[in-house]
TORZA-588725 format. One line per field, with one value per residue (C-alpha): residue in three letters; x, y, z; residue number from 0. Coordinates in steps of 0.05 Angstrom, whole numbers, plus 5000, padded with zeros to 4 digits. Each point is the difference from the previous one (the first is absolute). Example, Ala and Ser with C-alpha at 12.3 -4.5 7.8 and 13.67 -1.06 7.14 Angstrom:
2
res c(ALA,SER)
px c(5246,5027)
py c(4910,5069)
pz c(5156,4987)
n c(0,1)
//
This chain:
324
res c(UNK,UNK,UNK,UNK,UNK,UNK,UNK,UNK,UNK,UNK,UNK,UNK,UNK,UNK,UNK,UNK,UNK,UNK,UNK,UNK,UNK,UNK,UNK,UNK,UNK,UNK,UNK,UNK,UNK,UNK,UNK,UNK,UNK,UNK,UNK,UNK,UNK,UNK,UNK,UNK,UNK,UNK,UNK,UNK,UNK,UNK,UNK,UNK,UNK,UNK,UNK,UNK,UNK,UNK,UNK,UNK,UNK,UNK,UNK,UNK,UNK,UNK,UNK,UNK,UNK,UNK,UNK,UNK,UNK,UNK,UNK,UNK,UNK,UNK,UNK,UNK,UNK,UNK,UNK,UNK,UNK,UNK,UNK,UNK,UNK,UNK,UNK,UNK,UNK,UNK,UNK,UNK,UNK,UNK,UNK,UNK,UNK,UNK,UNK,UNK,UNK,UNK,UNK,UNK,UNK,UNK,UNK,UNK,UNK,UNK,UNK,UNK,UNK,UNK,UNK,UNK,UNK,UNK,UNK,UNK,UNK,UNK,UNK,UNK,UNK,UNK,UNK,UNK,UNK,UNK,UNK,UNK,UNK,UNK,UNK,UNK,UNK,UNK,UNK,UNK,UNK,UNK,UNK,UNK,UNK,UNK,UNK,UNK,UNK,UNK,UNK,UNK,UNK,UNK,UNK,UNK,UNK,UNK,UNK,UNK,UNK,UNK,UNK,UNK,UNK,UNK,UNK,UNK,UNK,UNK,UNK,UNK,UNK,UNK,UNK,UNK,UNK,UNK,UNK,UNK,UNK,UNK,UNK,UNK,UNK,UNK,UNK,UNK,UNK,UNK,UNK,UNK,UNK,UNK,UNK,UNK,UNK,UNK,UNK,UNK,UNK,UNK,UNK,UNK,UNK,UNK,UNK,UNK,UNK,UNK,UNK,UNK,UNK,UNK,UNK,UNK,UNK,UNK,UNK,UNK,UNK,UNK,UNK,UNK,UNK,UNK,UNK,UNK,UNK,UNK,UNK,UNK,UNK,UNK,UNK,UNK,UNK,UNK,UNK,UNK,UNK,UNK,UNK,UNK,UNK,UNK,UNK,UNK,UNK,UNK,UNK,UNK,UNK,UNK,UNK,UNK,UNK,UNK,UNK,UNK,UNK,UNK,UNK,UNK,UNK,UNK,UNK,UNK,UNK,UNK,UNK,UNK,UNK,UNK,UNK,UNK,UNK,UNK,UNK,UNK,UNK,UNK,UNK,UNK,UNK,UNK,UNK,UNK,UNK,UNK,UNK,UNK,UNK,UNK,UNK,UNK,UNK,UNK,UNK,UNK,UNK,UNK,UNK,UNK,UNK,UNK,UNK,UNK,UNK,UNK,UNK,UNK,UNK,UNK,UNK,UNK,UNK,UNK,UNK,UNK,UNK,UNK,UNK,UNK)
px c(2622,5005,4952,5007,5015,4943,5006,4993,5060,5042,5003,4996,5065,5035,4986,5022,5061,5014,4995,5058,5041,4996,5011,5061,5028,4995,5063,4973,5046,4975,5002,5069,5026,4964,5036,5064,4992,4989,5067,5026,4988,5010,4972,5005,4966,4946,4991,4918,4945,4997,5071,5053,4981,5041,4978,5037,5051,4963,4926,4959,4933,4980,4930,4985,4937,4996,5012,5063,5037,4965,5035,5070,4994,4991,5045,5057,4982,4965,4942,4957,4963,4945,4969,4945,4946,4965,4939,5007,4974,5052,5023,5073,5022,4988,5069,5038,5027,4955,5051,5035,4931,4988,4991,4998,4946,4953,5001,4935,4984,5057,4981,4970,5045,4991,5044,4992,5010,5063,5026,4972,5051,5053,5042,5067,4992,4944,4994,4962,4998,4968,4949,4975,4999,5029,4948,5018,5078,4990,4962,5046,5062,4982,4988,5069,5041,4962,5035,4959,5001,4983,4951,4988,4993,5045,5063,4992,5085,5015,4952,5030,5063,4981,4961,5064,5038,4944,5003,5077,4993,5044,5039,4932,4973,5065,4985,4920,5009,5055,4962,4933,5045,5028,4924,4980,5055,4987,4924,5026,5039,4942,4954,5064,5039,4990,4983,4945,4976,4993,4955,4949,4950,4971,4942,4976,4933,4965,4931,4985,4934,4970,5046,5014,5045,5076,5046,5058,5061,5084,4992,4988,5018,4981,5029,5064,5001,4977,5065,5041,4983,5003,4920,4981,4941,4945,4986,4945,5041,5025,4935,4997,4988,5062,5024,4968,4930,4958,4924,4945,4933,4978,4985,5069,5030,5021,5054,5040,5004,5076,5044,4985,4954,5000,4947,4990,4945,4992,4930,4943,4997,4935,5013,5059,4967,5048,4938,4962,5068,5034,4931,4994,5008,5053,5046,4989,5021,5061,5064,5016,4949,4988,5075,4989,5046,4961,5012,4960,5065,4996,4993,5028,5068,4999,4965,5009,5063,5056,5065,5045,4973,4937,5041,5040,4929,4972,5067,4980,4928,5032,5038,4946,4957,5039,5052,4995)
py c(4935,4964,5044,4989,5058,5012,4979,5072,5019,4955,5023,5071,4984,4965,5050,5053,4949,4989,5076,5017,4944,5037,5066,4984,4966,5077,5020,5060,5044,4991,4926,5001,5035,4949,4954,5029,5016,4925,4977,5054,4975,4923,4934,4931,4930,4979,4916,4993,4960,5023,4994,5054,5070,5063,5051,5068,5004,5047,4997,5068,4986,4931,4967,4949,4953,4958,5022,4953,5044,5071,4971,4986,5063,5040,4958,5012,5081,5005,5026,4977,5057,4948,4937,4947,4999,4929,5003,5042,5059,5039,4993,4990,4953,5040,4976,5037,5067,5062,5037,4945,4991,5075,5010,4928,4996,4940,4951,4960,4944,4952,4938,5052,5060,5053,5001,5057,5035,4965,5020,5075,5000,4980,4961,4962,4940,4967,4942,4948,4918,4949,4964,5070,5033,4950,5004,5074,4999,5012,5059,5030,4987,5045,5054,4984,4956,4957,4951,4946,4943,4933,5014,5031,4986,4944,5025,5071,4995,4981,5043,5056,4994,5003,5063,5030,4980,5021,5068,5007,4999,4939,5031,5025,4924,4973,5051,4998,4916,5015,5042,4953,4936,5043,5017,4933,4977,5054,4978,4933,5019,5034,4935,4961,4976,4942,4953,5029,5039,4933,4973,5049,4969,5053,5010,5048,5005,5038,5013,5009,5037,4944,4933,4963,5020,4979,4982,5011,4945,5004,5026,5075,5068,5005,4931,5017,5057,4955,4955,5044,5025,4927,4982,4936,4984,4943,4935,5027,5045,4937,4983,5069,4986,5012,5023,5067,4993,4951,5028,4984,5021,5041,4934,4973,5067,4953,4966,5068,4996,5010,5040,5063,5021,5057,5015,5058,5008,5011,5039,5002,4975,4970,4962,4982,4962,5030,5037,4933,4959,5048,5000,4924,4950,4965,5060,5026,4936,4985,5003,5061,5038,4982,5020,5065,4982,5002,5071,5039,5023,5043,4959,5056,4994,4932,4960,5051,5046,4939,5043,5017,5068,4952,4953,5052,5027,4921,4986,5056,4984,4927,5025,5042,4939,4949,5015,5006)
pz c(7851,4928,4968,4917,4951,4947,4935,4982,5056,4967,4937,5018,5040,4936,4949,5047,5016,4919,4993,5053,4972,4925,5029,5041,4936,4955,5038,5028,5024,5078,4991,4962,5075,5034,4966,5008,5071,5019,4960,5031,5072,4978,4995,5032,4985,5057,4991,5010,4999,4923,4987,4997,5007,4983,5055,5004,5058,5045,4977,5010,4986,5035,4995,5053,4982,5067,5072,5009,4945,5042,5057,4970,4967,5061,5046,4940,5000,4936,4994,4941,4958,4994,5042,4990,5062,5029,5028,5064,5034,5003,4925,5003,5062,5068,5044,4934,5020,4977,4984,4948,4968,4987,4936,4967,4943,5011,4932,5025,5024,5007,4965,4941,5000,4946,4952,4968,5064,5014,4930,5011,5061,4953,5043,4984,5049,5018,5058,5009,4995,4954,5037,5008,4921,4961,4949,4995,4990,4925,5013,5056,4974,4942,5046,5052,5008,5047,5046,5030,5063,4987,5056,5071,5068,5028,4955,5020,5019,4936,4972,5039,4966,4933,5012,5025,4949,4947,5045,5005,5074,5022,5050,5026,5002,5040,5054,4999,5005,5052,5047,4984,5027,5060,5016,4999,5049,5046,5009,5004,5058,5035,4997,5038,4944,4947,5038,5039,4949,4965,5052,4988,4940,4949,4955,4953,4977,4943,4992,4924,4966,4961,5020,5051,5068,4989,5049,4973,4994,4983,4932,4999,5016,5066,5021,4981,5053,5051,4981,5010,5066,5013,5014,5002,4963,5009,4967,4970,4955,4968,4975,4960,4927,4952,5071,4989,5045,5029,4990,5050,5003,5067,5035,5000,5021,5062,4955,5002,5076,5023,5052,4958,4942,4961,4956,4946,4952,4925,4975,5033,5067,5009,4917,5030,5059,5044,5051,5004,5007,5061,5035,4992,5065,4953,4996,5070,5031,4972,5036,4970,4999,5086,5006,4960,4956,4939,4966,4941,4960,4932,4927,4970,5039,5022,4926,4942,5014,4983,5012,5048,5026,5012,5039,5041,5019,5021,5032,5052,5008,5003,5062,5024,5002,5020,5054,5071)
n c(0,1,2,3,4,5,6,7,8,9,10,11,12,13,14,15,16,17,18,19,20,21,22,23,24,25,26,27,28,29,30,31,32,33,34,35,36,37,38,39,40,41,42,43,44,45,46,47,48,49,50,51,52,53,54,55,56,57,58,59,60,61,62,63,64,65,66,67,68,69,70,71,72,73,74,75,76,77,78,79,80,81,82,83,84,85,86,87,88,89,90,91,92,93,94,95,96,97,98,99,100,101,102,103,104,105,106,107,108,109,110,111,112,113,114,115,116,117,118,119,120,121,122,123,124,125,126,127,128,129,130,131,132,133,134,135,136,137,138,139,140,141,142,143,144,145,146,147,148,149,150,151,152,153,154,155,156,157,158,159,160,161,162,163,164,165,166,167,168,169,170,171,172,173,174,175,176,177,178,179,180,181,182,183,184,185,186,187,188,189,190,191,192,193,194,195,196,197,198,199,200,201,202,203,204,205,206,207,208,209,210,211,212,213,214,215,216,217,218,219,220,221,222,223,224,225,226,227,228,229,230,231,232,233,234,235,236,237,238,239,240,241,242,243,244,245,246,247,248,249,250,251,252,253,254,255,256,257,258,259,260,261,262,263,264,265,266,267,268,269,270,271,272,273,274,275,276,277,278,279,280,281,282,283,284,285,286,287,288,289,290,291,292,293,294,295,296,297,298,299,300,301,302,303,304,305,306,307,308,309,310,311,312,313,314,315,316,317,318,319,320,321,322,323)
//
């Protein structure tokens, strides 16, 4: 998933990148109604991880370079005319509508997209956060105005918001977080309200090609969801290191034990440990797993999709799971 561009990429990309930035400064008379159509239509400041961005009103031509800013685009309506890809099958993440991916050029690889591809689409915003492509800002910014997260994951609310506003979609976000919180209520209601739903103890755990398994603790994504359904959450979560994960090899898989497990899988399944793990005696006799109430759920959705069409889809499975 963090494969490294070639020397010989790299400087392909900047000379390509130095080259559209002299062009677009000759005034050509298609760039001179570029220019005109984007004053036209407006501008507004965007506060970032980078500092204060102009980004038109009503952006056109969005490229998203990490699937939290895919999934705010799409919840918001917009559909980017270009999108980074992690390490999947299915390219682009598989619970996204078809239809709103139709016709969305892949940029590569999301910790090295291509930016001379991204510049060939030439966009006027482009999303994504710091801890992701920090090191590229300089580059990007010369290509779009490029408005970046501190990071991803836990913050995806806040995140969410400053996609919109970077998007001009806030009366989009109030109803999208709206509907999200009424979701999350209803499913509360349908495991018996708060306080039952709070005796029920939760775990999530990853299998990862090429590291250990993680259970996961407070400080995430998918945590957050579990919050606010109401979940409760074992001590062991506590123990999770920066509050992210707590990693165990296959022979502590025991320490996950809870009320309910689910369990989704990144890469290869058997580098991943997660055939020899499930098949284990140590897995098949915990609680959950003799209450069969340990359930295989999809990374894609569950780990990597960090936005609120992701967490309308895991509210349901959430439900689907869980009450009765």
């Amino acid at each position: 998933m963090n494969n490294t561009l070639g020397r010989r990429g790299l400087l392909a990309g900047s000379l390509a990148l130095t080259a559209a930035v002299a062009l677009s400064g000759c005034g050509t008379k298609n760039d001179a109604d570029s220019s005109d159509s984007s004053k036209a239509g407006g501008t507004h400041k965007v506060k970032t991880a980078m500092g204060d961005v102009e980004v038109p009103d009503a952006p056109k031509r969005v490229v998203v370079l990490d699937t939290a800013e895919l999934d705010s685009a799409i919840t918001l309506g917009v559909k980017p005319v270009g999108a980074t890809h992690t390490g999947t099958a299915s390219g682009f993440l598989n619970y996204l509508p078809k239809d709103k991916l139709e016709g969305i050029t892949d940029v590569g690889e999301m910790m090295t997209p291509n930016l001379e591809a991204i510049a060939a689409l030439k966009p006027d915003l482009i999303l994504t956060s710091k801890i992701r492509h920090g090191d590229k800002y300089a580059e990007l910014k010369k290509i779009a105005p490029t408005v970046m997260t501190e990071t991803t994951g836990l913050p995806w609310k806040e995140n969410f918001q400053l996609h919109a506003d970077a998007l001009g979609k806030k009366t989009e976000a109030q109803k999208a977080v709206a509907d999200y919180e009424a979701h999350a209520g209803k499913v509360t209601a349908a495991l018996g309200g708060k306080e039952k739903a709070a005796t029920t103890k939760v775990n999530v755990v990853r299998f990862v090609e090429g590291a250990d398994i993680r259970i996961y603790g407070k400080q995430n994504y998918i945590s957050t969801i579990l919050a606010d359904v109401g979940l409760g959450r074992p001590a062991i979560t506590d123990k999770a290191k920066d509050g992210f994960s707590y990693d165990v090899s296959p022979e502590k898989i025991d320490l996950a034990d809870t009320d309910v497990v689910f369990h989704s899988t990144y890469g290869d399944p058997e580098k991943a440990k997660q055939k020899q793990t499930l098949d284990s005696a140590l897995w098949k006799g915990m609680k959950a797993a003799k209450n069969d109430k340990a359930f295989g759920v999809d990374d894609e959705l569950w780990i990597q999709g960090i936005g609120y069409t992701a967490a309308n889809e895991i509210l349901d499975e959430l439900q689907g799971h869980l009450a009765g």
